[in-house]
TIMARZA-435245 format. One line per field, with one value per residue (C-alpha): residue in three letters; x, y, z; residue number from 0. Coordinates in nm, 2 decimals. Example, Ala and Ser with C-alpha at 12.3 -4.5 7.8 and 13.67 -1.06 7.14 Angstrom:
BEGIN
residu <- c(ala	ser)
east <- c(1.23	1.37)
north <- c(-0.45	-0.11)
up <- c(0.78	0.71)
num <- c(0	1)
//
This chain:
BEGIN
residu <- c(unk	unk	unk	unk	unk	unk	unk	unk	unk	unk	unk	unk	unk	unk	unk	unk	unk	unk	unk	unk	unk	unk	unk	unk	unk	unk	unk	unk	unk	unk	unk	unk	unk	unk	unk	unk	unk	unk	unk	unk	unk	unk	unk	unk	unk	unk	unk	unk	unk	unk	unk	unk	unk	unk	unk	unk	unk	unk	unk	unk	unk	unk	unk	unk	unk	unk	unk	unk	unk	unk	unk	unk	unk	unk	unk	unk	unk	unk	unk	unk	unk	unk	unk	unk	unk	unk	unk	unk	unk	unk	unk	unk	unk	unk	unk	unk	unk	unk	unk	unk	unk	unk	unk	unk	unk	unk	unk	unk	unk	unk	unk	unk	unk	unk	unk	unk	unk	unk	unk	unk	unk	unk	unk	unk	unk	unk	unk	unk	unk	unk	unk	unk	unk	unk	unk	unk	unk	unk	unk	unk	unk	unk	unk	unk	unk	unk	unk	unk	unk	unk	unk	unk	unk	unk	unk	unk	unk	unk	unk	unk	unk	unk	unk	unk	unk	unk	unk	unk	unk	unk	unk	unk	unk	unk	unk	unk	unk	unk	unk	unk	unk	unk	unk	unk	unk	unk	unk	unk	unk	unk	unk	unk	unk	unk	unk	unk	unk	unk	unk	unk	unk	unk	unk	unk	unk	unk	unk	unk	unk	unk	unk	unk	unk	unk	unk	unk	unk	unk	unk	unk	unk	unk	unk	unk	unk	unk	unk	unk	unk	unk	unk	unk	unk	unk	unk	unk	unk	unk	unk	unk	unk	unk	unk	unk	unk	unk	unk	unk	unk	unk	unk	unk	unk	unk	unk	unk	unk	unk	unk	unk	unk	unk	unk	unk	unk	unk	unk	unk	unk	unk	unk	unk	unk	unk	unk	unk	unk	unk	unk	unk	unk	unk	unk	unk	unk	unk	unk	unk	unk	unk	unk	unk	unk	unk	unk	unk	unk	unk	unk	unk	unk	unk	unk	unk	unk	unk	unk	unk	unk	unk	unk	unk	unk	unk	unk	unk	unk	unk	unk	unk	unk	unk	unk	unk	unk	unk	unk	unk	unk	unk	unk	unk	unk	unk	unk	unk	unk	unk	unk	unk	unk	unk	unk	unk	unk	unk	unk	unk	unk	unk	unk	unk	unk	unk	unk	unk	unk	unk	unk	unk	unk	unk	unk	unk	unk	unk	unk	unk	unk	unk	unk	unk	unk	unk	unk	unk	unk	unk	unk	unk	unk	unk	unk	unk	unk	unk	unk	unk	unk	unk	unk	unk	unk	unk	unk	unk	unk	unk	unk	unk	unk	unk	unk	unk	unk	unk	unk	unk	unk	unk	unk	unk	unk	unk	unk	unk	unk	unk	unk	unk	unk	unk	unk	unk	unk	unk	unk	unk	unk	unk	unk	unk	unk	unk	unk	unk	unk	unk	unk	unk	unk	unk	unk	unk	unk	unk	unk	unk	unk	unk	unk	unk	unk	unk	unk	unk	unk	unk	unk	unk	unk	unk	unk	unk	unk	unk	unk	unk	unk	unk	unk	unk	unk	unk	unk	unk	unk	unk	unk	unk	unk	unk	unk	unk	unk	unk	unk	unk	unk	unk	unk	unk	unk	unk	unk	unk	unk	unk	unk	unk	unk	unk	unk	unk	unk	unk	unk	unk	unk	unk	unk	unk	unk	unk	unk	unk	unk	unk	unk	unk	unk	unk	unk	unk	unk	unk	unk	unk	unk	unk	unk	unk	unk	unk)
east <- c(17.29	17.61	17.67	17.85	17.66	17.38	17.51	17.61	17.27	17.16	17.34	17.50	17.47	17.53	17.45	17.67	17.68	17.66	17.74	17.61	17.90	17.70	17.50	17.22	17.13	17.10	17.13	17.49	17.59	17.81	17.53	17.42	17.25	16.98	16.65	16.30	15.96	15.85	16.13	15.96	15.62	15.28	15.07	14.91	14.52	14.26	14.02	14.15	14.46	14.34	14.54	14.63	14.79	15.05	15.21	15.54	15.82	16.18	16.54	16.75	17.09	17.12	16.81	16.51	16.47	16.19	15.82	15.73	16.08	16.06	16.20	15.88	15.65	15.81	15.79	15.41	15.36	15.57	15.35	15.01	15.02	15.00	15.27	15.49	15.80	15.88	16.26	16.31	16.66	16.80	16.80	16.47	16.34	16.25	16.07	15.86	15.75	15.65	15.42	15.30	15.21	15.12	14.87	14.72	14.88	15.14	15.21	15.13	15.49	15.79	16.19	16.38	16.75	16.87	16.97	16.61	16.53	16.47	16.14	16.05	16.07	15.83	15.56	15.57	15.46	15.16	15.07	15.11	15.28	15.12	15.23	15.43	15.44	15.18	15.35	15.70	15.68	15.50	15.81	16.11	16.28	16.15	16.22	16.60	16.66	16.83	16.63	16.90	16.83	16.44	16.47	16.54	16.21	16.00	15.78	15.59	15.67	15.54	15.78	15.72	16.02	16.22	16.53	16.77	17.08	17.44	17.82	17.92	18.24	18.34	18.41	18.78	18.95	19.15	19.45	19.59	19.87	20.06	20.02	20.21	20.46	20.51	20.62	20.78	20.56	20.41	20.07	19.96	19.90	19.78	19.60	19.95	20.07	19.71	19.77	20.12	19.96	19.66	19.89	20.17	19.87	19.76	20.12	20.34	20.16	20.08	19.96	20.27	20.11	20.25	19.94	19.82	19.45	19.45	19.38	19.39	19.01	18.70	18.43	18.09	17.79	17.69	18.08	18.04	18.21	18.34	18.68	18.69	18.94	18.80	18.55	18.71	18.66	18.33	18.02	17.76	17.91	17.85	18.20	18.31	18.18	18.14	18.23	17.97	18.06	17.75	17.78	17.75	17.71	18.02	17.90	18.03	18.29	18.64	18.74	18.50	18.66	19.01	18.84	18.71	19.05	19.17	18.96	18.96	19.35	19.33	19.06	19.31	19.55	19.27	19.35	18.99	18.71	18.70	18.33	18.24	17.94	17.72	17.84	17.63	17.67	17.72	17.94	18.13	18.21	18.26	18.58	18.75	18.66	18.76	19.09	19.10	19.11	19.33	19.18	18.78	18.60	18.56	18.31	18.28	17.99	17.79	18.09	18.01	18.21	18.11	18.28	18.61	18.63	18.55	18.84	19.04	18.98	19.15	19.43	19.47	19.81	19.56	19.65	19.50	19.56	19.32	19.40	19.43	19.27	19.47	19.56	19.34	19.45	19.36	19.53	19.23	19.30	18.99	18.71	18.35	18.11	17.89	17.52	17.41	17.13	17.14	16.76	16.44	16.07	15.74	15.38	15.10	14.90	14.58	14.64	14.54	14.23	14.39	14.62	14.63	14.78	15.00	15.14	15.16	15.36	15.58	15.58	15.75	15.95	16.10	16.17	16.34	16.62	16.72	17.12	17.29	17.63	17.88	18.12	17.78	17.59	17.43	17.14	17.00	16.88	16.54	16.53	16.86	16.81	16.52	16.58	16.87	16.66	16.77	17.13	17.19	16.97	17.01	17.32	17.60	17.84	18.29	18.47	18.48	18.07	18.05	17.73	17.84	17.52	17.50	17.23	17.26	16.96	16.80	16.63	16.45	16.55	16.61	16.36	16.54	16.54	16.18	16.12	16.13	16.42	16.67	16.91	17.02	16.98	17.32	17.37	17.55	17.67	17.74	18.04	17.95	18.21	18.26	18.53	18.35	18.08	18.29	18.51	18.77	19.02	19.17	18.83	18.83	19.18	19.10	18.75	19.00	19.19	18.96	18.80	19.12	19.16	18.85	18.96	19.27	19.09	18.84	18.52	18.33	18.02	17.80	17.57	17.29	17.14	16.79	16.69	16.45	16.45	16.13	16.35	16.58	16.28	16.15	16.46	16.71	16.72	16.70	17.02	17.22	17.18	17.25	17.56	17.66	17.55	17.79	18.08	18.12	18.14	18.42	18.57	18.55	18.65	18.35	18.28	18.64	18.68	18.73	18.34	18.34	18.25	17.95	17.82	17.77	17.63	17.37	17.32	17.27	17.05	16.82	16.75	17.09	17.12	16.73	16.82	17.19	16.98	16.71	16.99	17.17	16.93	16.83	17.22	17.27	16.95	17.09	17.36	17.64	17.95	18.20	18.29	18.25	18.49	18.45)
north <- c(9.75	9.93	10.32	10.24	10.07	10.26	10.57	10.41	10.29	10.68	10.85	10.73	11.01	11.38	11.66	11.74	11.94	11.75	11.62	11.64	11.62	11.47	11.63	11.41	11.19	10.82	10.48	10.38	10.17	10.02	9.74	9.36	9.06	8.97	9.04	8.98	9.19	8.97	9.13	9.47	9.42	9.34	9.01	9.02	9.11	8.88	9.20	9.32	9.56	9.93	10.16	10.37	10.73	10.89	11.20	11.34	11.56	11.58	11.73	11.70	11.84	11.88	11.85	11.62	11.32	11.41	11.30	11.10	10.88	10.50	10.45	10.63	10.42	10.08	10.21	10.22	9.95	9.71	9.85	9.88	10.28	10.63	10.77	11.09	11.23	11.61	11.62	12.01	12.14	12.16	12.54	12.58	12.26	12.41	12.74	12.49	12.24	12.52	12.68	12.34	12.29	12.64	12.63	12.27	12.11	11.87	11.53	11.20	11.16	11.42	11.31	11.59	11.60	11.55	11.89	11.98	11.81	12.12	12.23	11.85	11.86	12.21	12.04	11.70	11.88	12.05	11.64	11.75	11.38	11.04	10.81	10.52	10.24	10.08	10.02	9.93	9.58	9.48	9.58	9.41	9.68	9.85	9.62	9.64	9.98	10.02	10.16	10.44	10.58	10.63	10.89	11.16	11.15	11.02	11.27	11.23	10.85	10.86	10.77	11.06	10.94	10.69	10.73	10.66	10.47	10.67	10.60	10.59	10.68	11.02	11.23	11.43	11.65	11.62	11.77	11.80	11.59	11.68	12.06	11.97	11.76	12.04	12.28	12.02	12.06	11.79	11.65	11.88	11.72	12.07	12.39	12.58	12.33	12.36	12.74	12.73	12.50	12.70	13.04	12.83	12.69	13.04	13.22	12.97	12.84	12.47	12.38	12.49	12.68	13.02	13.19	13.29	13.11	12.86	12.92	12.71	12.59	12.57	12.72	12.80	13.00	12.90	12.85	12.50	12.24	12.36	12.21	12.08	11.84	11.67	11.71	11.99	12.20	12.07	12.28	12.04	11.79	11.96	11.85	12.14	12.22	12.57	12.68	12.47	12.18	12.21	12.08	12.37	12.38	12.33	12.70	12.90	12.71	12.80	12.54	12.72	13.03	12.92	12.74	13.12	13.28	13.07	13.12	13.49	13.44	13.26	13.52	13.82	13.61	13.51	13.15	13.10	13.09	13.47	13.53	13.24	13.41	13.36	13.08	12.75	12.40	12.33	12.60	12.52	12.18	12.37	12.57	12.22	12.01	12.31	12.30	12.59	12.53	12.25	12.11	12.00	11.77	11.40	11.17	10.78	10.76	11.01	11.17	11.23	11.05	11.27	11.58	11.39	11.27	11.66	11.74	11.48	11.63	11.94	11.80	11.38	11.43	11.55	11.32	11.33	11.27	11.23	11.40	11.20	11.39	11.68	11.65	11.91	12.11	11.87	11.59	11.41	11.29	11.15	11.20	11.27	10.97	11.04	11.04	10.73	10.85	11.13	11.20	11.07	11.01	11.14	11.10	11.32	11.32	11.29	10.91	10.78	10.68	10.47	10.19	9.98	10.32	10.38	9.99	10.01	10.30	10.16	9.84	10.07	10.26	9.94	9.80	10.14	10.05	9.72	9.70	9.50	9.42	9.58	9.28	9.07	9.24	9.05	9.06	8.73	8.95	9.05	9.33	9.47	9.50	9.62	9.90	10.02	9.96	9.63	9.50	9.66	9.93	10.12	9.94	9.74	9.55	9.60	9.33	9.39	9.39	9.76	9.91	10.16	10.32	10.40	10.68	11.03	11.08	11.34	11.05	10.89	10.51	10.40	10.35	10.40	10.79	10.80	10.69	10.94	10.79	10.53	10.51	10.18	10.04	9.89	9.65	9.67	9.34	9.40	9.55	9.85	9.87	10.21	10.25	10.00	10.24	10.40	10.27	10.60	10.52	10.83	10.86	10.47	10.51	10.85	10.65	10.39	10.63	10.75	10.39	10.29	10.61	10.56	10.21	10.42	10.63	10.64	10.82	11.08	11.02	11.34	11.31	11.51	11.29	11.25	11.51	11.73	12.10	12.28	12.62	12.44	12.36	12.69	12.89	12.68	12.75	13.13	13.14	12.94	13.12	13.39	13.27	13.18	13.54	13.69	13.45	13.49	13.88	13.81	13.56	13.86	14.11	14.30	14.20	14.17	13.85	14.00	14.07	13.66	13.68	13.95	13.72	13.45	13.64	13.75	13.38	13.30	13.62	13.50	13.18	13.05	12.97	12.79	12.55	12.44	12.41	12.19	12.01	11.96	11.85	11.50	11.48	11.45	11.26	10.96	10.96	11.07	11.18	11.17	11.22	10.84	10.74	10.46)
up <- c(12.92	13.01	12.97	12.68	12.51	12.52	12.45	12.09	12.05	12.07	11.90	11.53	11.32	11.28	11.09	10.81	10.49	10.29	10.15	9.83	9.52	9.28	8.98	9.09	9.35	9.23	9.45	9.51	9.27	9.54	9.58	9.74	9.78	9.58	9.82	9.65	9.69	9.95	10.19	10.13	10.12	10.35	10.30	10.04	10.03	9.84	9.70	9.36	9.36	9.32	9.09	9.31	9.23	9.43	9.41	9.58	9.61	9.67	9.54	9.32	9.23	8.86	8.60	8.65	8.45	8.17	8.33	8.04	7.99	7.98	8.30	8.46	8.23	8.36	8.73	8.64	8.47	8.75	9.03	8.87	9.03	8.88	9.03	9.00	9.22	9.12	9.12	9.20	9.19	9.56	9.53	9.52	9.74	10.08	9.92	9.69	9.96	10.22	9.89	9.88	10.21	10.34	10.03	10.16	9.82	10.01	9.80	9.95	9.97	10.05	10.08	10.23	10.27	10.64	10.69	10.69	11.00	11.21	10.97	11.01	11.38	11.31	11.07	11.26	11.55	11.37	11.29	10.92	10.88	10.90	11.20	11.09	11.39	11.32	10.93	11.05	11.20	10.87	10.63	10.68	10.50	10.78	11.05	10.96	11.00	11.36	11.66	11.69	11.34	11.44	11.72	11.54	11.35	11.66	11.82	12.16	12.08	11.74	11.39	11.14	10.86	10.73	10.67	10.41	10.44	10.45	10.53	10.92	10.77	10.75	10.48	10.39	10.11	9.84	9.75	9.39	9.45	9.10	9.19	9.54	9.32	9.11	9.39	9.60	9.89	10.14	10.20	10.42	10.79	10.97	10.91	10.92	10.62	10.45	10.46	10.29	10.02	9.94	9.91	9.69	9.50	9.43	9.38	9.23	8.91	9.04	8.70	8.54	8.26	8.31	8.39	8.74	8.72	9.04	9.38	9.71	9.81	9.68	9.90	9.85	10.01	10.38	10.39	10.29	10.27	10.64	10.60	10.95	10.99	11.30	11.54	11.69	11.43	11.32	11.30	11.42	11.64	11.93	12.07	12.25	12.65	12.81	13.17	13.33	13.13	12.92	12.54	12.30	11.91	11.69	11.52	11.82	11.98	12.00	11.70	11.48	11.56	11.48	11.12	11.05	11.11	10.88	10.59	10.68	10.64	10.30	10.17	10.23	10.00	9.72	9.84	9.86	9.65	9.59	9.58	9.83	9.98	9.65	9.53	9.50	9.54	9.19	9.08	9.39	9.26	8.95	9.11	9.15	8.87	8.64	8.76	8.91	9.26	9.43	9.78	9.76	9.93	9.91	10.03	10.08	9.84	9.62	9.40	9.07	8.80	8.48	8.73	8.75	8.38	8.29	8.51	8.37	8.03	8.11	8.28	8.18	8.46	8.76	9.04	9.37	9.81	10.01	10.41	10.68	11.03	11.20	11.55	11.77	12.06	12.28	12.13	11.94	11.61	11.40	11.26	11.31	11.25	10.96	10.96	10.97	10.66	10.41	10.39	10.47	10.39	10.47	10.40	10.45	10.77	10.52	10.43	10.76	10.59	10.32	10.50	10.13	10.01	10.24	10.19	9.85	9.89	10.10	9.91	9.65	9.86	10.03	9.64	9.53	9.82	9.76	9.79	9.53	9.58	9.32	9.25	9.25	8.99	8.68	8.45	8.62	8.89	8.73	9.01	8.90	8.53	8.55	8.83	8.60	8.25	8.14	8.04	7.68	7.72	8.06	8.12	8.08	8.27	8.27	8.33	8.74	8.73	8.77	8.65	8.34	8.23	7.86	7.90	8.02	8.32	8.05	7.86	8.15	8.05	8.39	8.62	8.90	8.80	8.90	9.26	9.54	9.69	9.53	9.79	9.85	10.25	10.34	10.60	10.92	10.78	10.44	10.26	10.06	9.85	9.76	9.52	9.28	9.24	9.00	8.66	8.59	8.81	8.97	9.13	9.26	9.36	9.56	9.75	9.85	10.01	10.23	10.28	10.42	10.64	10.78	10.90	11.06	11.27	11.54	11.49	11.72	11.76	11.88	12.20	12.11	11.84	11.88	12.07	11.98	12.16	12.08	12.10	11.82	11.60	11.64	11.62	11.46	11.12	11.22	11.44	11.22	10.93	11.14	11.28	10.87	10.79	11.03	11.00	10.62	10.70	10.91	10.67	10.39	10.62	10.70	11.04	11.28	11.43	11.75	11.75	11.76	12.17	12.05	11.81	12.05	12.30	12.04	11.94	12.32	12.37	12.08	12.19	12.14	12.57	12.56	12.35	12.49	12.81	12.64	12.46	12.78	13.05	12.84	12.69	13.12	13.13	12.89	13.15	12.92	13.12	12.81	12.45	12.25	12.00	11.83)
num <- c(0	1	2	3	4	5	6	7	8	9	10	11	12	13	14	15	16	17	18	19	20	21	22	23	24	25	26	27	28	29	30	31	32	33	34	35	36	37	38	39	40	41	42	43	44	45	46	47	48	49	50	51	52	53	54	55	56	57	58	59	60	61	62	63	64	65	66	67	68	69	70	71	72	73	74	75	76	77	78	79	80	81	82	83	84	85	86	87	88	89	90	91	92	93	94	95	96	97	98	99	100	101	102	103	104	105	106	107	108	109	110	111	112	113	114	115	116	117	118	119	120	121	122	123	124	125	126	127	128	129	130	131	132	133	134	135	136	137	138	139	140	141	142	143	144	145	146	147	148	149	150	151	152	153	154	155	156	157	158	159	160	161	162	163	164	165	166	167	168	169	170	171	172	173	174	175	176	177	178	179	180	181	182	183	184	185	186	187	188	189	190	191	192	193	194	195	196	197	198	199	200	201	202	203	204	205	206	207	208	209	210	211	212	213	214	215	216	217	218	219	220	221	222	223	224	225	226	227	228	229	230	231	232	233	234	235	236	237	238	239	240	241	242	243	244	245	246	247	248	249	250	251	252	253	254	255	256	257	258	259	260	261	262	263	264	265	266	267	268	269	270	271	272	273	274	275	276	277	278	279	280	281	282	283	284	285	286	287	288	289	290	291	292	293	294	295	296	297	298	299	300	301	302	303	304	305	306	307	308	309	310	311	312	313	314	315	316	317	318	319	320	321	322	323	324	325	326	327	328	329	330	331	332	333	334	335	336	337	338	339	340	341	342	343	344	345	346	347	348	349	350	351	352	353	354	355	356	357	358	359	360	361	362	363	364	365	366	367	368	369	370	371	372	373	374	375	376	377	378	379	380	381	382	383	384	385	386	387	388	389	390	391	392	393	394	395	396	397	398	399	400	401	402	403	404	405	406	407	408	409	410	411	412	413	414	415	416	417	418	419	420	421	422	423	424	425	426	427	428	429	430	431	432	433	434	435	436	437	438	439	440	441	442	443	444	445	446	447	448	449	450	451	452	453	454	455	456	457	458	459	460	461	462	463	464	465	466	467	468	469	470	471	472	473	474	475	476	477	478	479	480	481	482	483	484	485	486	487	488	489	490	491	492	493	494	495	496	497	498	499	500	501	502	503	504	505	506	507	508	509	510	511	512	513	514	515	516	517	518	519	520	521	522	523	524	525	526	527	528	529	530	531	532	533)
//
């Protein structure tokens, strides 16, 4: 195999922020073919089926279904199991499954989101997960997902997670195009234009409502989204080199630095989320779909429809552009590749004893990702009406096939509410259609445009995918949190951006210059000599 080629193999994905614009994370209804059980599950066993109960735990952004709702009974019922996923509120995720497993309470099962992959690394090294190799080759769920997508959860050679199917392509943001029509401006095609529309968005009453109540972007705690407009500027694509032509994290490169002058610019004109640094996820979404601020970001899958119809409720004129890339300092004009999965699963060390558990788990877990294709979609596929609680009842069907549920996920008639993970798998093969995962159609126009900008541009893809650094998976979380501590100072004004060369050095000083060299020496060791687009 030539260089090439097997530097795409290793590396497909990259950490991002994810991305997560939705009130709650359900499959895609963007969905497939028709596969049946058999595709998901082990040869069957001729001693009676034990009921098995199985416990787990995982996120979810926006309230939990109710534990008792139909959809939880049918889930039941289907499998012959007891089983129970605790949806807790992002927010509150990682404090509530480190209680659980510092107090020897972890579930059978736990689906974290792919940004927690640094305190997976730290527990998969403490063997606090069960070993899946010797489970994979008898899935063909499991057998499908590509080799690339396992090394970032394999471990002195052993496969500690699955993961969960997401977009390649790579996200954007949206502009308000009315408010730009309004004031005559363009679409914005570089930070310098960005920065004129944010201020005019802020100043020159966008809306035209003769009150001063809009502002330029909506940003949130942890400074996310990032806004980064390329690789260049992204945080974790580890695109930029030093001195010695080592690859260093997106945090502390020179792009980052130019990202966090410009917010620091945009916050001295309250063109910015004003109180950023506290702001959640939610009421960040809040900031845009309220009408109040103008760019936001916008993803190929995962947007939340009941967001845009509120936001369409306040303004029924709200139109809507989706940005193309911005041309870097060193001429590169793309995006980087997306993740390649948004979370994954694990199961507890302690089942190693009970392999017809553990299959009937994944039996169910293999079930709950079934992809069924949008413009396909009927009621003739049993699996399809009854993972979305039956035509009439959990659903119905427009004239295009979408999927229109006619339930609110508070009355837990669906059962797809219930699994740990209902992410559908989509093929390398397969279309995924993501603008029919939607009916309002401001928000199916706005996915198309960043469908078809993805198909414009080439995509970065990162070169330290995979790799695990023992300095990262002990340090990590630490020094990035660190790194967001100190940039949103400077962003608010409270720490001077010329202190950016200080910060590094105390980044490097911690740990920071262990784990470029750990990154490094395999990065060299793959043989990888230059950046990959794709």
């Amino acid at each position: 195999m030539n260089f090439r080629k097997s530097i795409l193999l290793s590396i497909i994905l990259l950490f991002v922020f994810t991305t997560a614009c939705s009130k709650n994370e359900a499959p895609t209804p963007a969905e497939t073919k028709s596969p049946t059980n058999s595709s998901t599950t082990a040869p069957a066993t001729e001693k009676p089926e034990e009921t098995y109960k199985i416990t787990g735990v995982t996120y979810i952004f926006g309230n939990p279904p109710p534990k008792d709702g139909r959809g939880q009974k049918m889930l039941n019922e289907k499998f012959n199991v007891d089983y129970f996923a605790e949806k807790v509120p992002n927010d509150n995720f990682i404090e509530k499954v480190t209680a659980m497993v510092a107090g020897g309470n972890m579930p059978d099962q736990i689906s974290f989101r792919s940004a927690n992959i640094d305190l997976f690394n730290r527990w998969a090294m403490q063997k606090a997960f069960l070993p899946l190799n010797d489970y994979i080759q008898e899935f063909d769920y499991l057998k499908e997902i590509p080799e690339e997508l396992w090394l970032p959860f394999t471990v002195d050679g052993k496969i500690y997670g699955i993961p969960t199917w997401s977009p390649v392509e790579s996200q954007s943001f949206m502009v308000r195009k009315d408010w730009l029509d309004n004031l005559n401006l363009p679409v914005p095609t570089s930070y310098e234009e960005l920065k004129k529309v944010a201020i005019a968005f802020t100043n020159d009453d966008p809306d035209k409502n003769n009150k001063k109540d809009t502002y330029g972007l909506a940003i949130g705690q942890n400074i996310n989204p990032t806004f980064a407009m390329g690789p260049y500027w992204q945080h974790d694509t580890w695109y930029h080199q030093d001195a010695d032509g080592n690859y260093i994290p997106g945090l502390i490169s020179e792009g980052r630095k130019d990202l966090i002058q410009f917010f620091s610019d945009l916050y001295k004109e309250k063109a910015i989320t004003n109180d950023f640094a506290v702001v959640n996820w939610a009421d960040t979404n809040n900031e845009f779909y309220s009408s109040k601020a103008g760019v936001f970001l916008i993803a190929p899958r995962g947007m939340s429809q009941d967001y845009m119809k509120a936001l369409l409720e306040i303004d029924p004129k709200a139109e809507f552009v989706v940005l193309e890339p911005f041309e870097a300092p060193d001429q590169s004009k793309g995006f980087a590749a997306g993740t390649g999965f948004s979370r994954f699963l694990t199961l507890n060390a302690k089942l190693a004893d009970q392999p017809d558990k553990v299959r009937k788990m994944l039996e169910i877990h293999g079930f709950s990702r079934q992809y069924y294709q949008a413009s396909k979609n009927s009621a003739d596929n049993k699996d399809f009406d009854w993972f979305y609680g039956n035509e009439g009842v959990g659903y119905t069907l427009d004239e295009n096939k979408v999927r229109v549920p006619m339930t609110e996920p508070g009355s837990g008639t669906e059962p797809f509410l219930y699994f740990i993970d209902s992410t559908s798998w989509v093929s390398a093969s397969d279309d995924a259609e993501f603008p029919l995962a939607y009916t309002e159609p401001k928000l199916v126009d706005a996915t198309q445009q960043l469908v078809d900008i993805n198909k414009k541009y080439k995509l970065y893809y990162p070169p330290h995918v995979g790799i695990i650094s023992p300095t990262e998976t002990e340090l990590g979380a630490e020094l990035t949190q660190l790194l967001l501590n100190e940039q949103t100072k400077m962003i608010a004004g409270n720490r001077p951006i010329s202190d950016w060369d200080a910060l590094v050095k105390e980044y490097m000083d911690r740990g920071g210059k262990k784990i470029i060299e750990e990154y490094n020496a395999e990065i060299k060791a793959r043989g990888y000599t230059e950046r990959v687009w794709k």
